[in-house]
MOPAC internal coordinates of N, CA, C and O (Angstrom, degrees):
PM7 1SCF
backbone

  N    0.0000 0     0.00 0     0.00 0    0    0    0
  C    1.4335 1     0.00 0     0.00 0    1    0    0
  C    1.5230 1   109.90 1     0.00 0    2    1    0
  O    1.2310 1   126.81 1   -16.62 1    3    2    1
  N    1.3482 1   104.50 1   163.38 1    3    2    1
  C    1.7001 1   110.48 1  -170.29 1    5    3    2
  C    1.4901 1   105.00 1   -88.26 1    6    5    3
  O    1.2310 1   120.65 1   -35.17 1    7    6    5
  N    1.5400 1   116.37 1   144.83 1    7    6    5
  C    1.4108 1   110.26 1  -165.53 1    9    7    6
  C    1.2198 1   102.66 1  -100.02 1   10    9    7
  O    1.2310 1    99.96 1    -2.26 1   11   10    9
  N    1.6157 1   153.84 1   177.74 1   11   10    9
  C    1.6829 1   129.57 1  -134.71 1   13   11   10
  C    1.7156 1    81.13 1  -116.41 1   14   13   11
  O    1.2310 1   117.20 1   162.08 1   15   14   13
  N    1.3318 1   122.94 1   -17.92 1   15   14   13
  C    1.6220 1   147.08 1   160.28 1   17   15   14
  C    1.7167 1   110.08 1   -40.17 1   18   17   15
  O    1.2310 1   118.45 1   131.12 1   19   18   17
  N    1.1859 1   120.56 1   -48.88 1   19   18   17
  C    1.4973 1   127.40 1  -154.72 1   21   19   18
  C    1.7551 1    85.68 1  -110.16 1   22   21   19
  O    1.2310 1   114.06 1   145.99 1   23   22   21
  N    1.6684 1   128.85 1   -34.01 1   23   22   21
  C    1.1592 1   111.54 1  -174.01 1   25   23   22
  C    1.3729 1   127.77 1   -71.59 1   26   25   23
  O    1.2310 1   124.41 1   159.64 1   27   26   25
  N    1.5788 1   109.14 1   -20.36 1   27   26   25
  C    1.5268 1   132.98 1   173.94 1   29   27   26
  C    1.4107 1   130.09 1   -80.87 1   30   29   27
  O    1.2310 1   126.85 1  -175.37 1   31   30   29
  N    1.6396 1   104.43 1     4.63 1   31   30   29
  C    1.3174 1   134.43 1   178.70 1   33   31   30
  C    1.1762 1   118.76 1   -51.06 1   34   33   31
  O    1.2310 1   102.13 1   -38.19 1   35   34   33
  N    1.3156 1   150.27 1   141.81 1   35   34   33
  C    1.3416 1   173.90 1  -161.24 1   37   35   34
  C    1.5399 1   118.32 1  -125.65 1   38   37   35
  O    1.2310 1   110.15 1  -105.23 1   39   38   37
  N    1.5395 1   136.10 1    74.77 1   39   38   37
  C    1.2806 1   114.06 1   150.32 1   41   39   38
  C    1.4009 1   150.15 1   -94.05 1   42   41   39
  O    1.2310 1   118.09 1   -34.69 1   43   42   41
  N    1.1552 1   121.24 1   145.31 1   43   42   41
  C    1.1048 1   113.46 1  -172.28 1   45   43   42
  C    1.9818 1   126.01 1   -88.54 1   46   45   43
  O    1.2310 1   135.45 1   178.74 1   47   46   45
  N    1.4041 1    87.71 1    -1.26 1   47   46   45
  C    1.3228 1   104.70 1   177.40 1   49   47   46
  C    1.3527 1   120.79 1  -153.30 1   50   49   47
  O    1.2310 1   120.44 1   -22.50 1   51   50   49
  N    1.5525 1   116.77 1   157.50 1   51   50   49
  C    1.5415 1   116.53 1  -166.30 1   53   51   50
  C    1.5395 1    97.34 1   -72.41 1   54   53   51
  O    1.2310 1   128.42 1   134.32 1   55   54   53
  N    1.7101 1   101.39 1   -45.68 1   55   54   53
  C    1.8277 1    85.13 1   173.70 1   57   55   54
  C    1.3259 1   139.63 1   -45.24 1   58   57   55
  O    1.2310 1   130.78 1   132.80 1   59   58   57
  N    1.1512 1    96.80 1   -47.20 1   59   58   57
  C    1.6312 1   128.96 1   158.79 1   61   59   58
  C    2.0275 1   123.49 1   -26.65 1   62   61   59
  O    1.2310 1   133.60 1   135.93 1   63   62   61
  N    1.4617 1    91.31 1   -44.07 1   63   62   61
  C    1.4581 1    99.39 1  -159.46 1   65   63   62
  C    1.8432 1    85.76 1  -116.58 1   66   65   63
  O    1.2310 1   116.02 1  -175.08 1   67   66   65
  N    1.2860 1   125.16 1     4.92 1   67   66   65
  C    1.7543 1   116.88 1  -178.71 1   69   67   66
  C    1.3558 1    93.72 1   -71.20 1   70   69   67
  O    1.2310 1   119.91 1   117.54 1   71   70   69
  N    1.8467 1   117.77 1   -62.46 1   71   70   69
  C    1.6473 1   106.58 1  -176.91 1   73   71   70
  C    1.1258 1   127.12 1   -34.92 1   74   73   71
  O    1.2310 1   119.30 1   120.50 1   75   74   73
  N    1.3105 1   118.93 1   -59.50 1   75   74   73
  C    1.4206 1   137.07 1  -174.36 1   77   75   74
  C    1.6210 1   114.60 1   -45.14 1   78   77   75
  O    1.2310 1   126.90 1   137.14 1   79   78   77
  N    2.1925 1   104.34 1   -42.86 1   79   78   77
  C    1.4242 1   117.15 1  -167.62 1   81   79   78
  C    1.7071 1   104.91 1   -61.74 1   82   81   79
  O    1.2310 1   124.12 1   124.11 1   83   82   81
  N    1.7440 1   109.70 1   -55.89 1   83   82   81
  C    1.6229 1   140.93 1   177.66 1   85   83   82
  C    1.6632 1    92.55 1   -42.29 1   86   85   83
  O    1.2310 1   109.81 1   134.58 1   87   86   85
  N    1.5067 1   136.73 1   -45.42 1   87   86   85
  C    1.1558 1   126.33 1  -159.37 1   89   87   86
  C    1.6122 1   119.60 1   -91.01 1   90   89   87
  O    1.2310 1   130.26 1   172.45 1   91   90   89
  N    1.5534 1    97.82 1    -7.55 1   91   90   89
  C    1.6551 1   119.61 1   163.61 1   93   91   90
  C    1.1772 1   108.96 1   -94.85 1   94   93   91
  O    1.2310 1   109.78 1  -150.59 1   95   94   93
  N    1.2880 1   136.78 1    29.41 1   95   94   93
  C    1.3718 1   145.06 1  -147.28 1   97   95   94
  C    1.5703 1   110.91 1  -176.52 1   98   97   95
  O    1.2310 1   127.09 1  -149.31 1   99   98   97
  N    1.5150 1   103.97 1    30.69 1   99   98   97
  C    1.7686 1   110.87 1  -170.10 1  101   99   98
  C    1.6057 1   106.00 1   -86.57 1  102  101   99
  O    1.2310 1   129.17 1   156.89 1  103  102  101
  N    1.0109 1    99.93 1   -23.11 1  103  102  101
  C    2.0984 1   106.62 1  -174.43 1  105  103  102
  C    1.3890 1   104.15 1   -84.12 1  106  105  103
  O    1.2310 1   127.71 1   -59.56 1  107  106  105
  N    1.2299 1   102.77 1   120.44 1  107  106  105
  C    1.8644 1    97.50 1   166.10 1  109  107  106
  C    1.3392 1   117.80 1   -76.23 1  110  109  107
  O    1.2310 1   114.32 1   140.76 1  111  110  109
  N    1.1793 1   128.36 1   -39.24 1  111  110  109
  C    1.8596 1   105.00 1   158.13 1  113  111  110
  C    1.6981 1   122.40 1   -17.61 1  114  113  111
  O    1.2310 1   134.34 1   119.72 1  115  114  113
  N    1.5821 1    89.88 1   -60.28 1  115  114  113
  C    1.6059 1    89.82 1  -171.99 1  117  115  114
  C    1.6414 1   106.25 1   -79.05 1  118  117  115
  O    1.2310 1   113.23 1   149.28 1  119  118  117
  N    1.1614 1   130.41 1   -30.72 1  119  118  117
  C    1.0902 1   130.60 1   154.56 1  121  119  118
  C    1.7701 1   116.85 1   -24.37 1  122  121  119
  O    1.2310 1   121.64 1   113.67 1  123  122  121
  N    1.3167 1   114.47 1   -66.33 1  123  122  121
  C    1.2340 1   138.09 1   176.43 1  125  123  122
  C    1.5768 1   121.90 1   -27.78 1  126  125  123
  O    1.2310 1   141.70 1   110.63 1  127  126  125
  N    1.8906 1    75.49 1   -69.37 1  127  126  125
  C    2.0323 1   105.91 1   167.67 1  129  127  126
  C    1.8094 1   103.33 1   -50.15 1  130  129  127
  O    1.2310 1   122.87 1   140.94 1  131  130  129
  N    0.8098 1   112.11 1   -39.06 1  131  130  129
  C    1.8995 1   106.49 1  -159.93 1  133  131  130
  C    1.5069 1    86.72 1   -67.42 1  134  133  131
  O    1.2310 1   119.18 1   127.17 1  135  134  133
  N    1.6436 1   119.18 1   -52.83 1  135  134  133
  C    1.4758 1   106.28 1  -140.62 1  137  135  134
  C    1.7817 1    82.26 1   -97.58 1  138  137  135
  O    1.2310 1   103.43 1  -174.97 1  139  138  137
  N    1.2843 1   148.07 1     5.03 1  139  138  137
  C    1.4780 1   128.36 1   138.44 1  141  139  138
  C    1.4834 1   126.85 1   -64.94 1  142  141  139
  O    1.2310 1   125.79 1   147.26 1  143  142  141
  N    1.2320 1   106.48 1   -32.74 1  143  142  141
  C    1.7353 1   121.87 1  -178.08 1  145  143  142
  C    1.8276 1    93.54 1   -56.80 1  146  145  143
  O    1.2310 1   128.33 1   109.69 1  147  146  145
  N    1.7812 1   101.56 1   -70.31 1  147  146  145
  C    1.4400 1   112.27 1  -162.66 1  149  147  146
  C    1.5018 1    95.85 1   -61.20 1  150  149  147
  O    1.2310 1   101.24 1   108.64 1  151  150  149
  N    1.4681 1   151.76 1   -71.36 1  151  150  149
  C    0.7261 1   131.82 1   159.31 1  153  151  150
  C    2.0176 1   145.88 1    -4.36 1  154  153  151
  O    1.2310 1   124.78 1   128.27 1  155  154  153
  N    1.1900 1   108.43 1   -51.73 1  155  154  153
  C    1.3622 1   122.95 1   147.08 1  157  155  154
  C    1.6421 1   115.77 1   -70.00 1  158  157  155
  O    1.2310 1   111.61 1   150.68 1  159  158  157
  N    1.2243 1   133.41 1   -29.32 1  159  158  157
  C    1.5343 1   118.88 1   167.25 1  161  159  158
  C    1.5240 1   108.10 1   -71.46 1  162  161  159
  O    1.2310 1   110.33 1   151.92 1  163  162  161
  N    1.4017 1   135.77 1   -28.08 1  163  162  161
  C    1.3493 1   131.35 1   163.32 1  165  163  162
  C    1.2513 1   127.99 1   -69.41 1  166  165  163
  O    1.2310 1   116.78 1   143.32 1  167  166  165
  N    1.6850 1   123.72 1   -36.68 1  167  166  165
  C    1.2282 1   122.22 1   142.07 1  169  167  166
  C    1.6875 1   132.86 1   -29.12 1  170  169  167
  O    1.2310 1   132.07 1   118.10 1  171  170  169
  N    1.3814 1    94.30 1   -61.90 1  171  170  169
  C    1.4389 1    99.69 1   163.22 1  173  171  170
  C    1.0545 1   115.91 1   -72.50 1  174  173  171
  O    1.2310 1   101.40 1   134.14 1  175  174  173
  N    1.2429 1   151.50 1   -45.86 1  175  174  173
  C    1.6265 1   129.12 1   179.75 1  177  175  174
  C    1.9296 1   100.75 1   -49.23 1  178  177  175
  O    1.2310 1   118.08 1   121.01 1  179  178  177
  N    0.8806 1   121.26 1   -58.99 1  179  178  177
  C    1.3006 1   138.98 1  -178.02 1  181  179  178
  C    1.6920 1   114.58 1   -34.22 1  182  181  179
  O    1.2310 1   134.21 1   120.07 1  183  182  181
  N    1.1831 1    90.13 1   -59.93 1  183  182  181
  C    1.4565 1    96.99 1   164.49 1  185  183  182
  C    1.8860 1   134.64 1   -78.73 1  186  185  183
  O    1.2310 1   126.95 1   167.03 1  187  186  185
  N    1.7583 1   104.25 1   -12.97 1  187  186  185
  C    1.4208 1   110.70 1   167.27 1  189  187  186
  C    1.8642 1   100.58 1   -64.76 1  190  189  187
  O    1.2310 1   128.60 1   147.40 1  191  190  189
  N    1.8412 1   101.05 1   -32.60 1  191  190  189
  C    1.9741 1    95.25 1  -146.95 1  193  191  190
  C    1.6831 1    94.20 1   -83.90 1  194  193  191
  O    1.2310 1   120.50 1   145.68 1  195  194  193
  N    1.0843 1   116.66 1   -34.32 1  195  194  193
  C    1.6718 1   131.72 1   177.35 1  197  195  194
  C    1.8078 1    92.23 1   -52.76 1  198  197  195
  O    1.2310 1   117.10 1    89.65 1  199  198  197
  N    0.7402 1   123.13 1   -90.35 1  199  198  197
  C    1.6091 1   150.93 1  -155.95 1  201  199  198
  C    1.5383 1    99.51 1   -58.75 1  202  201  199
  O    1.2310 1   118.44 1   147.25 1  203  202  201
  N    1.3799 1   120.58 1   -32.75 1  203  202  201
  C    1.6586 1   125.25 1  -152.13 1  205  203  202
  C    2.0351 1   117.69 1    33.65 1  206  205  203
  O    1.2310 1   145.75 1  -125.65 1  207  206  205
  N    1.2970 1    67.53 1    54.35 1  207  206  205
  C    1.8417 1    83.13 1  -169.18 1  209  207  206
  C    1.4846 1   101.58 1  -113.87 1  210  209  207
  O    1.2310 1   123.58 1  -107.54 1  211  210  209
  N    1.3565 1   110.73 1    72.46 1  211  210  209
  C    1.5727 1   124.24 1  -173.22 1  213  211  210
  C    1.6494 1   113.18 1   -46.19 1  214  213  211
  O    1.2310 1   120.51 1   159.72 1  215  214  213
  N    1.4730 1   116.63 1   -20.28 1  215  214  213
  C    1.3319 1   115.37 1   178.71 1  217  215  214
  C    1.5451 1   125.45 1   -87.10 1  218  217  215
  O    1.2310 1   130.54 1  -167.22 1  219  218  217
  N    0.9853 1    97.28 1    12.78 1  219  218  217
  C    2.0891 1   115.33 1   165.43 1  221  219  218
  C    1.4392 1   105.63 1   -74.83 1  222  221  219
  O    1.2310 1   118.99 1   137.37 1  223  222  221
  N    1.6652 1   119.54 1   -42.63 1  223  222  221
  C    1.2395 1   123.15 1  -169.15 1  225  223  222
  C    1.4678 1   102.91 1   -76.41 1  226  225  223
  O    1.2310 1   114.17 1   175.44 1  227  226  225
  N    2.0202 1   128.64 1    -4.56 1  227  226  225
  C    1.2290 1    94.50 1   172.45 1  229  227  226
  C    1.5564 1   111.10 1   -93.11 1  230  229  227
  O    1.2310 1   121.56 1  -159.40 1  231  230  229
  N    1.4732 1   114.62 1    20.60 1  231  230  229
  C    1.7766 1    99.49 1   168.72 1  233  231  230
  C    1.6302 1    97.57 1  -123.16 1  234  233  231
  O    1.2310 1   129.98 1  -107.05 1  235  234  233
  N    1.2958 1    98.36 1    72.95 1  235  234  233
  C    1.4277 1   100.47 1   172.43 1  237  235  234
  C    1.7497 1    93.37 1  -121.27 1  238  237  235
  O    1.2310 1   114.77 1   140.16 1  239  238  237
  N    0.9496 1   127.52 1   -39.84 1  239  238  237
  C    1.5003 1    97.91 1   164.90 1  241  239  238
  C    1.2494 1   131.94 1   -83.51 1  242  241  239
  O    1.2310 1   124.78 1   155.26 1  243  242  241
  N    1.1324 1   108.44 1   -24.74 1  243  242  241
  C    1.9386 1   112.23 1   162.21 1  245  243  242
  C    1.0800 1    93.50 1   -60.85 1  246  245  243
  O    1.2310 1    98.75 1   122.22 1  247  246  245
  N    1.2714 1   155.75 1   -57.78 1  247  246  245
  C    1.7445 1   121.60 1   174.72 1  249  247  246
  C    1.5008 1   137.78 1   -64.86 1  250  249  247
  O    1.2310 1   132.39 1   153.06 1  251  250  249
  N    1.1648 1    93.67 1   -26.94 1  251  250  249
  C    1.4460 1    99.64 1  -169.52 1  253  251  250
  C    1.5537 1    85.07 1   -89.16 1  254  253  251
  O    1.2310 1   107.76 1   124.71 1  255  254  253
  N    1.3746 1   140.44 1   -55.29 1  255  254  253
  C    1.4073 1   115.16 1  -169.94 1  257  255  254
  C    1.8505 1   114.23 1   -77.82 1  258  257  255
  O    1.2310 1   128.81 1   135.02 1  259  258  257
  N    1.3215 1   100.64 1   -44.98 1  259  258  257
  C    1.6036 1    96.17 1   168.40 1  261  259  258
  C    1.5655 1   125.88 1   -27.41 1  262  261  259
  O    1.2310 1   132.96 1   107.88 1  263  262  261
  N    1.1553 1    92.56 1   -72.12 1  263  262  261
  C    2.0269 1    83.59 1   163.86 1  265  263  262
  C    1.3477 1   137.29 1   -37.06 1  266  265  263
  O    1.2310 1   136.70 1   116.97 1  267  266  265
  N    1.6469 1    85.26 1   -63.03 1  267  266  265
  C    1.8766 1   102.84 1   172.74 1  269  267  266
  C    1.5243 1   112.34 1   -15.63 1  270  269  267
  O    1.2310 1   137.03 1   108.40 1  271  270  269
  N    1.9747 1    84.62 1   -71.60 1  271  270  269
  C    1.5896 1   115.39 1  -159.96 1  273  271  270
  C    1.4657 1   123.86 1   -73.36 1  274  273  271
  O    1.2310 1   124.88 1   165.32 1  275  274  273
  N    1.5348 1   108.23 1   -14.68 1  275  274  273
  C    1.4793 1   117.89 1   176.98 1  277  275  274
  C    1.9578 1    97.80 1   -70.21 1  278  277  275
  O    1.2310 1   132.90 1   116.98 1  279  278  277
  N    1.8184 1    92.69 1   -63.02 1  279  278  277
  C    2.1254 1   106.64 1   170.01 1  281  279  278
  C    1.5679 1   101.24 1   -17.43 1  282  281  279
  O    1.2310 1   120.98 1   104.70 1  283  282  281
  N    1.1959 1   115.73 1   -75.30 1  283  282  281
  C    1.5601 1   135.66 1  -163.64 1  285  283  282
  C    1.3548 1   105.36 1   -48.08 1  286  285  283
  O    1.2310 1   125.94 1   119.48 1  287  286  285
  N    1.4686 1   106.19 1   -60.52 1  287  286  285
  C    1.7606 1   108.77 1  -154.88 1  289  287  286
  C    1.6046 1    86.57 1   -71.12 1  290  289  287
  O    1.2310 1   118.48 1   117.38 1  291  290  289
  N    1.1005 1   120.50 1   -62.62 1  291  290  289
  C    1.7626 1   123.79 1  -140.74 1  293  291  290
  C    2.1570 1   102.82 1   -87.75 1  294  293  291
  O    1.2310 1   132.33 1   128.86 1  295  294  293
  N    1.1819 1    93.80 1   -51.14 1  295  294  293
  C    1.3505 1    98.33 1   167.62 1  297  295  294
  C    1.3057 1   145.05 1   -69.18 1  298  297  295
  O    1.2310 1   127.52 1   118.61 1  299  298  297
  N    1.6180 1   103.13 1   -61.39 1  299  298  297
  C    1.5509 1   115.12 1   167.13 1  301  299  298
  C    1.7856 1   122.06 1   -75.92 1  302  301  299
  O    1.2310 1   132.57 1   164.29 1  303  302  301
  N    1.2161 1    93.33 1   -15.71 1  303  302  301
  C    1.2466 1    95.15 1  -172.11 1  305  303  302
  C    1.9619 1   135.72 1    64.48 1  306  305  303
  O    1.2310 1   137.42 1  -149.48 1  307  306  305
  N    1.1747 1    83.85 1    30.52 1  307  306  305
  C    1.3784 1    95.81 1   173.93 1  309  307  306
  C    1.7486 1   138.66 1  -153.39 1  310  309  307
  O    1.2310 1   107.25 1    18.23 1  311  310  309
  N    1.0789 1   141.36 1  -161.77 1  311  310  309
  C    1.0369 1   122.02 1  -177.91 1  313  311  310
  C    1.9857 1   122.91 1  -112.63 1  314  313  311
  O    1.2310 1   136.01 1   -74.17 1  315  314  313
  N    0.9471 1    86.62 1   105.83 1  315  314  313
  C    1.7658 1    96.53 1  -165.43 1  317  315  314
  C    1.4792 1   108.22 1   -28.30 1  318  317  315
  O    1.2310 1   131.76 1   -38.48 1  319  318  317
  N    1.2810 1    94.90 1   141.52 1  319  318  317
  C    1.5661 1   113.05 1  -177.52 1  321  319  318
  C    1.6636 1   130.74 1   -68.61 1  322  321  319
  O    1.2310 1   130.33 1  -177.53 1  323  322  321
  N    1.6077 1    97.69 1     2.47 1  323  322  321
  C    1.2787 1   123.52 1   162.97 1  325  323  322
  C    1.7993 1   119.27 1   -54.11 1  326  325  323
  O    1.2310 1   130.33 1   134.53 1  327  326  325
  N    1.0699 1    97.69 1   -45.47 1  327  326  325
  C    1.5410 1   133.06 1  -138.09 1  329  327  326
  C    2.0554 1    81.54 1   -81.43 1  330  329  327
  O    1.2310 1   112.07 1   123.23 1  331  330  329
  N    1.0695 1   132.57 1   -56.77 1  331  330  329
  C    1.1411 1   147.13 1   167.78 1  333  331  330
  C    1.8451 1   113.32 1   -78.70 1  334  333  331
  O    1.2310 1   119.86 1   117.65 1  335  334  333
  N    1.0263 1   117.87 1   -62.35 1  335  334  333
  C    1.8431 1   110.61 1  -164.10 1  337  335  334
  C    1.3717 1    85.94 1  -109.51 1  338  337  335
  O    1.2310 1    88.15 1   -61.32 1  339  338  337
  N    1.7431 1   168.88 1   118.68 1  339  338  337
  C    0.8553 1   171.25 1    94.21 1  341  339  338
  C    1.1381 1   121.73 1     5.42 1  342  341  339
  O    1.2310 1   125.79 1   109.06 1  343  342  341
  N    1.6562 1   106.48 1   -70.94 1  343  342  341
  C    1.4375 1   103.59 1  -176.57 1  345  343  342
  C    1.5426 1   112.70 1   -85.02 1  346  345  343
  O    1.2310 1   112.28 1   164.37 1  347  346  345
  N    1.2077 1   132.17 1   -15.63 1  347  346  345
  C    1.3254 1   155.38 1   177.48 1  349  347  346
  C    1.8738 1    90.60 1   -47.25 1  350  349  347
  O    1.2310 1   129.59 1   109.83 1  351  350  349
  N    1.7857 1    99.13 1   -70.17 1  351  350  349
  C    1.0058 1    94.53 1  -161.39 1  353  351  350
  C    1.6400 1   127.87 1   -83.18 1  354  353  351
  O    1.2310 1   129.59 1  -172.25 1  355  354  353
  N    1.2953 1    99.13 1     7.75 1  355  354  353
  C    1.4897 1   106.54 1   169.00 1  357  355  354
  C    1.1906 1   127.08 1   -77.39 1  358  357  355
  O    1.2310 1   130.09 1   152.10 1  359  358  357
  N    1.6802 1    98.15 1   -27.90 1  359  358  357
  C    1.8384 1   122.37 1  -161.73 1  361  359  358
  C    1.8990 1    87.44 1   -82.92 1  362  361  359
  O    1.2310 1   126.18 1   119.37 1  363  362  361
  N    1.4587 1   105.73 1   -60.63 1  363  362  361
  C    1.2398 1   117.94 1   168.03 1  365  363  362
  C    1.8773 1   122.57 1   -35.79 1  366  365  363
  O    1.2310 1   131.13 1   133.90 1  367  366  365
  N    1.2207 1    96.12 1   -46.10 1  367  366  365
  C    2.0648 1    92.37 1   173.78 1  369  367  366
  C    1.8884 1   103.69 1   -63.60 1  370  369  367
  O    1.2310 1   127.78 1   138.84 1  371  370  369
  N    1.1835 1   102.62 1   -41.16 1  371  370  369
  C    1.6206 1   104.24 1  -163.61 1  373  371  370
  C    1.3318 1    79.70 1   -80.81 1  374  373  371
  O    1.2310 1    87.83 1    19.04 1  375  374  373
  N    0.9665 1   169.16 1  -160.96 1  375  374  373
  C    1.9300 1   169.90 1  -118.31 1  377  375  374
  C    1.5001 1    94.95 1    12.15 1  378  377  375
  O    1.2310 1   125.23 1   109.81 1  379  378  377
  N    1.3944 1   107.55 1   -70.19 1  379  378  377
  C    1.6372 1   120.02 1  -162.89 1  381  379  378
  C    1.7756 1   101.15 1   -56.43 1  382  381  379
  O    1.2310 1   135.39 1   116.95 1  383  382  381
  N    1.5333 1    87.82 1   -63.05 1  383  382  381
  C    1.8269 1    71.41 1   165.68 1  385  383  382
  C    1.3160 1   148.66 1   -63.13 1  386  385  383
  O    1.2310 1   114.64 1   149.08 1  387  386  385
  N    1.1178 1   127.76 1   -30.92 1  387  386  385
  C    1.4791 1   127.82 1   118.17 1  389  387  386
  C    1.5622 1   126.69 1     1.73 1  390  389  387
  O    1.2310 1   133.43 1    81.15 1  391  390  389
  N    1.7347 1    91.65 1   -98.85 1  391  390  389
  C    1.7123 1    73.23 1   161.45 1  393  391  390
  C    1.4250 1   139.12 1   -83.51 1  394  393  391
  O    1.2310 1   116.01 1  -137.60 1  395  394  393
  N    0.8422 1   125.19 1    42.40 1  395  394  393
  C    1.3578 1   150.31 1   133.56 1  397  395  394
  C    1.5051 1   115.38 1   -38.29 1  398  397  395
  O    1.2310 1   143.05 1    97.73 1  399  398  397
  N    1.2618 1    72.84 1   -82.27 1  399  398  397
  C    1.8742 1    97.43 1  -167.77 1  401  399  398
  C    1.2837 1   105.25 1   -74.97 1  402  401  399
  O    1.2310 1   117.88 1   162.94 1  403  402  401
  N    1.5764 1   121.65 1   -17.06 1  403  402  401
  C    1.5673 1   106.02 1   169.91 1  405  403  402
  C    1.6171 1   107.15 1   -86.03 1  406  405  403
  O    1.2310 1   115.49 1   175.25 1  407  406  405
  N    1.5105 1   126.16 1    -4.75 1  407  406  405
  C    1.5330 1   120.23 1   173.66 1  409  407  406
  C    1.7218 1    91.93 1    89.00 1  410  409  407
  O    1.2310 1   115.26 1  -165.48 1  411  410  409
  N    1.4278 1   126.59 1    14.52 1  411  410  409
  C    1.4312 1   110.24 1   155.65 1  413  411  410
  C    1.7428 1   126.78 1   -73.15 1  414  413  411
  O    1.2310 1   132.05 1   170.20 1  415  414  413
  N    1.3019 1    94.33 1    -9.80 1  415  414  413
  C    1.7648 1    99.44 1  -161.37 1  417  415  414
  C    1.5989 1    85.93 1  -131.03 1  418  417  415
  O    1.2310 1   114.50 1   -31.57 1  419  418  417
  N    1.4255 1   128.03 1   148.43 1  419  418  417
  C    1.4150 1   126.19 1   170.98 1  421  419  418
  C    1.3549 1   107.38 1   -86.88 1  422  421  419
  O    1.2310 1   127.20 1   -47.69 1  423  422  421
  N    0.9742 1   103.76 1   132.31 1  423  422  421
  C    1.8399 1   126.76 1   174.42 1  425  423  422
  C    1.8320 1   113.23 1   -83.74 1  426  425  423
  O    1.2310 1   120.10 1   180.00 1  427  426  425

């Protein structure tokens, strides 16, 4: 769990705040959840631009955060890094997934 120390945190850079993101992100369950969630938000974009069926894009955050937030609450046990750095942690899910998929981070 996040200590009330690390939640009141300040970065000044995305590099800065990746360690910190990866270390709210220690359980591979929730690990798992991010890169099915993010995974299903690319599906769906994919399928709004194919289809021109603009209403795919409204469950693009019910997937992409639904997962996240199920990982967080039930698994990791804590409170997603959304919730505090926003854009940090959006830029931050697409990195992780990334390396993910390059086999830097275990899946």
């Amino acid at each position: 769990m996040s200590s009330d120390a690390s939640a009141e945190r300040q970065f000044d850079s995305f590099k800065e705040f990746y360690p910190y993101y990866l270390a709210e992100h220690s359980n591979r369950t929730c690990r798992r959840l991010h890169f099915i969630g993010s995974t299903g938000v690319i599906l769906l974009v994919l399928a709004a631009l194919i289809t021109f069926n603009l209403a795919f894009l409204l469950f693009v955050p019910v997937m992409g955060y639904g997962f996240a937030w199920v990982g967080h609450f039930f698994f990791e046990h804590n409170k997603p890094a959304t919730f505090k750095y926003p854009l940090y942690s959006l830029r931050g899910d697409w990195v992780m997934y990334g390396d993910m998929m390059a086999g830097r981070i275990r899946f």
